[in-house]
C-alpha positions in Angstrom: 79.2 120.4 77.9 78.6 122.4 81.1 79.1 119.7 81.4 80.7 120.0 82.4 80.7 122.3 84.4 83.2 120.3 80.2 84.2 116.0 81.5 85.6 114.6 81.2 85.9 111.4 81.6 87.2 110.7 85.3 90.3 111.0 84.4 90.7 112.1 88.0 89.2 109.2 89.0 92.4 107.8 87.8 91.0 105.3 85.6 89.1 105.2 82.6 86.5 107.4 83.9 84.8 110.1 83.2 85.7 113.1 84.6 83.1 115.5 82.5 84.7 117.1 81.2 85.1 116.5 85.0 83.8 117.9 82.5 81.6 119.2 85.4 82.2 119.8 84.7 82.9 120.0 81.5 81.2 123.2 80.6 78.4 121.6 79.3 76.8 118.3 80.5 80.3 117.3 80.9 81.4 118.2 84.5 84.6 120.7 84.7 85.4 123.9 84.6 82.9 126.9 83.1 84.3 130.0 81.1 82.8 131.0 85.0 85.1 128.9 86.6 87.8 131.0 84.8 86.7 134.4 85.3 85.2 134.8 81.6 81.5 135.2 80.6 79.6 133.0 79.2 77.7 135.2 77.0 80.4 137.3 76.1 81.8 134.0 74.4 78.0 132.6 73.1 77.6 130.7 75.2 105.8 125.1 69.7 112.5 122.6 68.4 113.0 120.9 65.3 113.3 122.7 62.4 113.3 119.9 59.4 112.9 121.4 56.3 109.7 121.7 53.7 108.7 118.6 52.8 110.4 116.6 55.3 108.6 112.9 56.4 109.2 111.5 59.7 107.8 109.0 61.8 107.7 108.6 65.5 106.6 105.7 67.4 104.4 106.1 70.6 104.0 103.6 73.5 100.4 102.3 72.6 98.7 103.8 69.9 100.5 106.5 66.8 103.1 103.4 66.1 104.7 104.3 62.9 103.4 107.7 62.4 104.7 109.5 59.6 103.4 112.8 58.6 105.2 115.4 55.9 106.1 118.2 57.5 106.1 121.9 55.8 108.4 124.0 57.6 110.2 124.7 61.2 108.6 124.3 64.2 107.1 127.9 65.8 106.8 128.2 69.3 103.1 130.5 69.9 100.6 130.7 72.9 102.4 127.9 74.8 102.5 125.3 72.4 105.0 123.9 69.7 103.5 124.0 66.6 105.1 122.0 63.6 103.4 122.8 59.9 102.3 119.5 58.0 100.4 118.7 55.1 96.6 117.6 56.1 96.6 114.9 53.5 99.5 113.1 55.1 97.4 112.9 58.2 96.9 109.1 59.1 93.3 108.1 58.1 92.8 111.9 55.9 92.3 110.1 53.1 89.4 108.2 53.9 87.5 110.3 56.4 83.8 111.5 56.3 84.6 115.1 56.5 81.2 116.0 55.8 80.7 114.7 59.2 83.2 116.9 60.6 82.1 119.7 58.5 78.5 119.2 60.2 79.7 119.6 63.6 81.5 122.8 62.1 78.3 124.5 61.3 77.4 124.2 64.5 80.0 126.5 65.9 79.1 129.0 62.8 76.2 129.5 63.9 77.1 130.8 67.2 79.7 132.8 65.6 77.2 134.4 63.1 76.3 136.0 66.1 78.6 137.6 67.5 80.5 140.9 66.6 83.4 140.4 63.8 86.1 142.4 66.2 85.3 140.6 69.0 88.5 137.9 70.2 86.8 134.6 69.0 88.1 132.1 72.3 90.7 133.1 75.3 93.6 131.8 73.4 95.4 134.1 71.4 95.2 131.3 68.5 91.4 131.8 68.3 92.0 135.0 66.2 89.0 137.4 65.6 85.0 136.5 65.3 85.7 137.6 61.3 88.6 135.1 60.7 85.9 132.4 61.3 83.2 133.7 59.2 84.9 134.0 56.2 85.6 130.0 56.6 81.8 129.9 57.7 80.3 131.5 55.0 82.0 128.9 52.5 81.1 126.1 54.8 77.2 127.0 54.7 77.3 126.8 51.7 78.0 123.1 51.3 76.5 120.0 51.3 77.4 117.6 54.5 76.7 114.6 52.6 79.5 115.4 50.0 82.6 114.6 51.4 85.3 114.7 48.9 83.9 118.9 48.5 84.1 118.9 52.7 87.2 117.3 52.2 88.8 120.1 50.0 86.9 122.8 51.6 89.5 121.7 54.6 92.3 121.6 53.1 92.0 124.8 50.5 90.8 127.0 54.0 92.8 126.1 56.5 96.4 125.1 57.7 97.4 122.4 59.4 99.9 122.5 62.9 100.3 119.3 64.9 100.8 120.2 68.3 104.5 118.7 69.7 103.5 116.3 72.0 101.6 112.9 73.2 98.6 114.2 75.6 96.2 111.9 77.7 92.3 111.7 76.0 89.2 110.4 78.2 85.7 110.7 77.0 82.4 111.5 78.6 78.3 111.6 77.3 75.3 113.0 77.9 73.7 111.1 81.1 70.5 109.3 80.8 68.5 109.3 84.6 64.7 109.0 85.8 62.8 111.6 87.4 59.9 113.4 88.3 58.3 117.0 88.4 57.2 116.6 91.4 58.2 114.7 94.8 57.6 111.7 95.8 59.0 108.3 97.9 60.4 107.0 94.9 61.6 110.8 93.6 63.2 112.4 96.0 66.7 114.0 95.5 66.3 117.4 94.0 67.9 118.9 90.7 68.5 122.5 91.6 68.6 125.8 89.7 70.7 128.4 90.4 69.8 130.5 93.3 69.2 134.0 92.8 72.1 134.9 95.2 74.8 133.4 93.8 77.5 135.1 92.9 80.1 134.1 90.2 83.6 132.9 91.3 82.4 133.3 95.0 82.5 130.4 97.6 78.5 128.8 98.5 77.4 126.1 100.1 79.1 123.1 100.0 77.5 119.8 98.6 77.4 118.5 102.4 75.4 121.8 103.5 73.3 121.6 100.8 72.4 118.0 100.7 71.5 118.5 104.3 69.2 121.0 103.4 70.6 124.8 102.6 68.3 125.4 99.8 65.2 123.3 101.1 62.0 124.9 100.2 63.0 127.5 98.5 61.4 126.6 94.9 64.7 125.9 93.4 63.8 122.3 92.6 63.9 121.7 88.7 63.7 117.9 89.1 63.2 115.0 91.7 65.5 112.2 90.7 65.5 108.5 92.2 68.6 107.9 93.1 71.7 110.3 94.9 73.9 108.5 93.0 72.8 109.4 89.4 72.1 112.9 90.6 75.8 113.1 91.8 77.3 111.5 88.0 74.8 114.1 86.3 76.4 116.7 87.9 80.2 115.0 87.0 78.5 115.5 83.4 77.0 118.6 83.9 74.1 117.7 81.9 72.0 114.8 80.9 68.7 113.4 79.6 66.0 112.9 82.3 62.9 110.1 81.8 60.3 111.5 83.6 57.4 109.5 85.2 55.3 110.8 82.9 56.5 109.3 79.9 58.2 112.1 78.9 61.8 113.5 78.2 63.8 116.2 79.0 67.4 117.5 78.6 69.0 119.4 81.5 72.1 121.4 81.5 74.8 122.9 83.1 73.6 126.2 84.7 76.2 127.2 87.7 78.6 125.9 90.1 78.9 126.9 94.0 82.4 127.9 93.5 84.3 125.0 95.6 86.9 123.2 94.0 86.2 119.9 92.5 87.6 116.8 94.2 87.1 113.0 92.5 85.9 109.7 93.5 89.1 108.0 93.4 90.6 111.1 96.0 87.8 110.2 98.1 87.5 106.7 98.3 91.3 106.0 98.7 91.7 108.8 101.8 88.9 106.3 103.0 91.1 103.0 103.0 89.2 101.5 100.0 90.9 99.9 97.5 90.4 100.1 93.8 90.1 96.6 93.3 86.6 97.2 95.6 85.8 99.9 93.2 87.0 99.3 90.0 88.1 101.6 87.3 85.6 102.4 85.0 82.6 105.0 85.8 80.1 102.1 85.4 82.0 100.1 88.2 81.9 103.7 90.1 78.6 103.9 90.1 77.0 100.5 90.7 79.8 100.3 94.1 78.3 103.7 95.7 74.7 102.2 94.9 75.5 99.1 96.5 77.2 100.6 99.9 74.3 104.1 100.2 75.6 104.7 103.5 79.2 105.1 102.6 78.0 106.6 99.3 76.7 109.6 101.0 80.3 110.3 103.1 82.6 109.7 99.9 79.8 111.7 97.6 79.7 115.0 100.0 83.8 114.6 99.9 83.4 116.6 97.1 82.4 119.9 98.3 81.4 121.2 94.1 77.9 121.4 93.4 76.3 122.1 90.0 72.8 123.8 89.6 71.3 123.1 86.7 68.3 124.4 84.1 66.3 122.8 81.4 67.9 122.4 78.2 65.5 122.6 75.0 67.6 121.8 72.4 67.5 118.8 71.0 71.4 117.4 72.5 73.7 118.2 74.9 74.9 121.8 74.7 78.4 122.5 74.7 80.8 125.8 76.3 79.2 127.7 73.0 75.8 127.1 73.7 75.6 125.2 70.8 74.5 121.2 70.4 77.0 119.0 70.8 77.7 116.7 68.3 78.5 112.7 69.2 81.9 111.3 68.2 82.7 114.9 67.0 82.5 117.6 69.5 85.9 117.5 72.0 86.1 119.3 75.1 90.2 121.6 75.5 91.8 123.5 77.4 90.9 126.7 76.8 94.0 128.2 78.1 95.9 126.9 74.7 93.4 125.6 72.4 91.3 127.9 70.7 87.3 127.4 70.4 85.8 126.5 67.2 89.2 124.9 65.9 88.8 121.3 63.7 91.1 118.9 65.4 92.7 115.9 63.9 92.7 113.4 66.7 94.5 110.2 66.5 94.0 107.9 69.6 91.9 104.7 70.1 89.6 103.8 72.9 88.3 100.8 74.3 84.8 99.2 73.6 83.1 96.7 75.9 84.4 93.5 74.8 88.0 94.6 75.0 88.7 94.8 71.5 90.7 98.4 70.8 89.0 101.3 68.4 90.8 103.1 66.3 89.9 106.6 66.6 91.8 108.8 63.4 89.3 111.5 62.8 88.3 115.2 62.4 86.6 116.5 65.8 86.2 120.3 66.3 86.8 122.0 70.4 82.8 122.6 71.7 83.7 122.4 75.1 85.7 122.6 77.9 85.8 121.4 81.0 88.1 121.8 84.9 89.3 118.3 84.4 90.7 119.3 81.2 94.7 120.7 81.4 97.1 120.1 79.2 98.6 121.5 76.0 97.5 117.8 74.2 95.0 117.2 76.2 91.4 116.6 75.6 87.8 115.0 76.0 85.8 113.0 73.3 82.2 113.3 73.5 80.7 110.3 72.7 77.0 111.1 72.6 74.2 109.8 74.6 72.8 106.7 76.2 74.2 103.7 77.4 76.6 103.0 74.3 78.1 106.4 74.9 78.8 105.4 78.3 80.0 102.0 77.5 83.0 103.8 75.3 83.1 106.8 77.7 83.5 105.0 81.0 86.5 102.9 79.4 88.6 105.9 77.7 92.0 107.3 79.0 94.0 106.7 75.9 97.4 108.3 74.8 97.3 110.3 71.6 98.0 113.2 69.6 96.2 115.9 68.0 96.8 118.6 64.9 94.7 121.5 64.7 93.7 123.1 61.5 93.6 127.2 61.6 91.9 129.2 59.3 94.1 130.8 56.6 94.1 134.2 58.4 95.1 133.0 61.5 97.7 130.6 60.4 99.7 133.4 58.1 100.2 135.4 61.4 102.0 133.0 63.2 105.8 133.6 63.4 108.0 131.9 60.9 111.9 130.8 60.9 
């Protein structure tokens, strides 16, 4: 989400950690990179060896998780936008079979809508495999029109509209989720560290102050404060998000998102904690053990925390989730943040990986996610960031993922018959 900016799950932590997308900056709460970040526009957005032949089945056996894989394979291998593509059959997929698909079909919708909005000439994502605004409508319009509950129609709606390419390849895939803090409106002893917007004055792609500058005070009385939060900390892992649920004092609840970035690259925990002389058995490896070590040691907290010179302003967010590199909601355990700079927006993605869940036991993860987001922690042609929702279950799973895997992306009809052929 801008988050990111989209985690990502500190991968660059090195461990099973967020990075948000760093993901802050994952373009939507999930910390990475922003279609800013890479010189596009938000709004302008709305926001491939072998050549077996047709019907060939193979297997191939990863280190830790696709063990025994076998998919049936339609034709050659292409070679397109950077990646190895290789044709199968969706319903050899491990796990097709019995998947919710209306679930994934609901996430879907979600990207429709943004599309509905746009104009039908217009290049649908940066990658070339994104096609045109109109190649996703036609898909859209049959989606609307059915019924998320009934899975075996979502089921065939996928397979009858679009084709299915595994990308060649085992990637890495982290997860991140939409941060839950406490704060205030207004300030106080006990809320005190500002959430910023962005200042009137700053200027896409351009260099601003630094986190260090502006913790010590750049933007002070200015009226930029959105939010007073409690701790430095959990203003610091918001901004790794890029957005985030806020308790206020009050009672009440609001969403924040991703707004800007000052334009300084990002640099992680793990960078700036081992250039200190601490060692990760100090610190752990999850973003849970992260974050209760710099709330234990606030002094040093501080110093490693303004290592990172990347700031992320923020604004309120008044949709009802965690809003994604499209603008649109993001949707728990099926919105994944890419890399832009191969996979296209919008796309379904089967993902087969696992993660691990708090009391060490290993989840399976074959399912249908669609690319929401996208995030500066995020490279790689296989590479990508499960969003796992909010609260402190989503952060249970999220802290703990950095998980081998693979992924096949399904391309609309229209897009798929202008790929190149052998």
């Amino acid at each position: 989400m801008f988050r990111r900016t989209l985690t990502a799950a500190l991968f660059v932590m090195g461990a099973p950690v967020l990075l948000s997308c760093q993901a802050t900056e994952s373009v939507s709460a999930n910390a990475g990179s922003t279609f800013r970040d890479r010189g596009l526009s938000i709004n302008s957005i709305q926001t491939a060896a072998r050549t077996p032949s047709a019907g060939f089945s193979t297997s191939r056996t990863s280190a830790n998780l696709v063990s025994a894989r076998t998919v049936v394979r339609t034709g050659s291998d292409v070679e397109v936008a950077g990646l190895t593509l290789s044709p199968v059959q969706a319903q050899s997929l491990p796990g097709w079979t019995t998947e919710r698909h209306g679930d994934a079909l609901e996430a879907f919708l979600e990207s429709c809508v943004v599309l509905g909005q746009r104009d039908a000439n217009e290049q649908a994502s940066p990658s070339p495999l994104g096609g045109k605004v109109a190649d996703w409508r036609n898909v859209c319009a049959q989606a609307a029109s059915l019924g998320v509950d009934d899975h075996n129609r979502a089921k065939r709606f996928f397979e009858n509209n679009f084709k299915a390419f595994e990308v060649r390849g085992e990637g890495t895939f982290t997860g991140y989720y939409e941060a839950e803090i406490k704060g205030s409106r207004t300030k106080s002893r006990g809320f005190n560290w500002p959430l910023y917007t962005r200042p009137p004055e700053l200027a896409s792609n351009e260099a601003y102050f630094t986190r260090a500058e502006i913790e010590q005070g750049a933007l002070a009385n200015r009226g930029l404060e959105l939010l007073y939060i409690d701790n430095p900390v959990d203003v610091f892992m918001l901004q790794i998000q890029g957005s985030g649920v806020v308790k206020l004092d009050d009672g009440s609840t609001i969403r924040v998102g991703y707004a800007a970035n000052n334009g300084h690259p990002f640099i992680s925990l793990r960078e700036a904690l081992e250039s200190r002389g601490f060692d990760k058995s100090v610190y752990g490896a999850s973003i849970q053990s992260y974050t209760r070590w710099l709330k234990d040691h606030p002094r040093q907290a501080m110093d490693v925390m303004n290592a990172n010179p990347r700031f992320i302003f923020f604004t309120e967010n008044l949709r009802d989730g965690a809003i994604g590199a499209q603008g649109i909601k993001l949707t728990g355990e099926r919105s994944m943040a890419v890399d832009l700079d191969f996979m296209p927006l919008h796309v379904p993605l089967w993902l087969e990986t696992h993660a691990t869940a708090p009391n060490g036991s290993t989840r399976t993860i074959k399912r249908m996610m669609v690319a929401q987001d996208t995030g500066s922690a995020i490279n790689g042609r296989v590479r990508g960031d499960f969003f796992w929702g909010s609260g402190e279950g989503a952060l249970a799973m999220a802290g703990r993922m950095k998980s081998p895997g693979v992924y096949t992306m399904l391309l609309p009809n229209s897009i798929a018959a202008t790929l190149p052929t052998r």
